[in-house]
C-alpha positions, 0 to 999 in steps of 0.5 A: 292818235293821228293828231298826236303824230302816229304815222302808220300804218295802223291797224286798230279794231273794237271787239264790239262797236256801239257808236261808229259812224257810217257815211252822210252821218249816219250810225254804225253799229257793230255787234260782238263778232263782227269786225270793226277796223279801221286802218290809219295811213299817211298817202304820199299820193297826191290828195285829189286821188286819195279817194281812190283807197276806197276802191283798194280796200274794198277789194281788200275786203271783197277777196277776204270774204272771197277766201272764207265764203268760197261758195257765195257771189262775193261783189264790190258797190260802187262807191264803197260797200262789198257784198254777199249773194247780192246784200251788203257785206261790208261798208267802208268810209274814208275819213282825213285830217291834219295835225302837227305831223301832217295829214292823215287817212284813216279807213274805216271798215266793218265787216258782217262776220256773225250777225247784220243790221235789219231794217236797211234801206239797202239788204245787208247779210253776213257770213253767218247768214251765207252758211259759212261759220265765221273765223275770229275776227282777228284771223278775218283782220289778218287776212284784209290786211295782207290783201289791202297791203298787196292792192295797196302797193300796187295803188302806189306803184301802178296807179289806179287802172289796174285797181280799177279793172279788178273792181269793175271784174267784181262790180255788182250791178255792172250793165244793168239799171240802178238808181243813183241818189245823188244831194240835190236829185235821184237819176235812173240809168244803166251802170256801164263802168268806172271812169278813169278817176272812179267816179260812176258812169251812168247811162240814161237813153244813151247820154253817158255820165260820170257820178263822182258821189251818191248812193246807188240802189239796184 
């Protein structure tokens, strides 16, 4: 739809996903339930910062889940999953492209509403599990997408320290020590914040610094 000039915003969602695909290539799976969505956009933000949205929607997602699960510790991990009680929740990917009307965004979000995968390197969880009956997946949907325009519009207007204070208040691992997976090498430090553009910073026996990708595990 983008390639054929949709200029969004766009919400579109499956009611059952059997072939989406998950971050370094992998497959995601979403059964019926659950929520699959994926939002397309046109940013006319520059496109060094756009990889910022990660970070907007995962709060998006985090105070979606927030509002029905009221009772479970709902958190954001770096760099674009959110989580219940500690396993994951949620997982988001960003995805761009150019056509004819220009470039395009597409935010890819599948949320654990009635069932999750097991067997994951990471714990995942869904809100089944954390005792709470969920909604449709269409009220779920209606609700991210009130909160992701809300922190959407403040991205655009404000830019992303006011984005980035509210993840870091959600930040699962924050000041404790994780292992960062990273293409060519794994590090081990202390999760001590979000620099100003997002990327991790890692602290390893005091020599702070930034990690702009890979996969954390704490």
């Amino acid at each position: 739809m983008a390639q054929g000039g949709e200029a969004g915003p766009l919400w579109i969602t499956a009611a059952q996903q059997t072939a989406g695909r998950g971050r370094r290539g992998r497959v995601w799976e979403a059964g019926a339930g659950n929520l699959a969505a994926s939002l397309l956009l046109r940013p006319t933000a520059p496109q060094a910062v756009i990889g910022q949205l990660s970070f907007v929607a995962a709060l998006a997602v985090a105070e979606m889940a927030a509002q029905f699960a009221s009772t479970a510790l709902i958190q954001v991990k770096w760099p674009n999953d959110v989580l219940g009680n500690g396993s994951k929740l949620a997982g988001i990917l960003l995805e761009s492209g150019q056509g004819p009307a220009g470039r395009w965004l597409a935010i890819g979000i599948g949320v654990n509403l009635a069932s999750f995968p097991t067997g994951t390197e990471f714990p995942a969880t869904s809100l089944v599990q954390l005792g709470i009956a969920p909604p449709p997946s269409d009220i779920t949907l209606s609700v991210l997408a009130a909160r992701f325009a809300h922190w959407y519009d403040v991205w655009m207007s404000e830019g992303f320290q006011i984005v980035r204070t509210a993840w870091l208040a959600r930040a699962g691992g924050l000041g404790s020590v994780l292992r960062a997976r990273l293409p060519h090498e794994t590090r081990t430090g202390v999760f001590v914040g979000l620099d100003a553009a997002g990327a991790l910073l890692l602290s390893e026996q005091g020599r702070v610094s930034a990690i702009a990708a890979g996969e954390v595990f704490f």
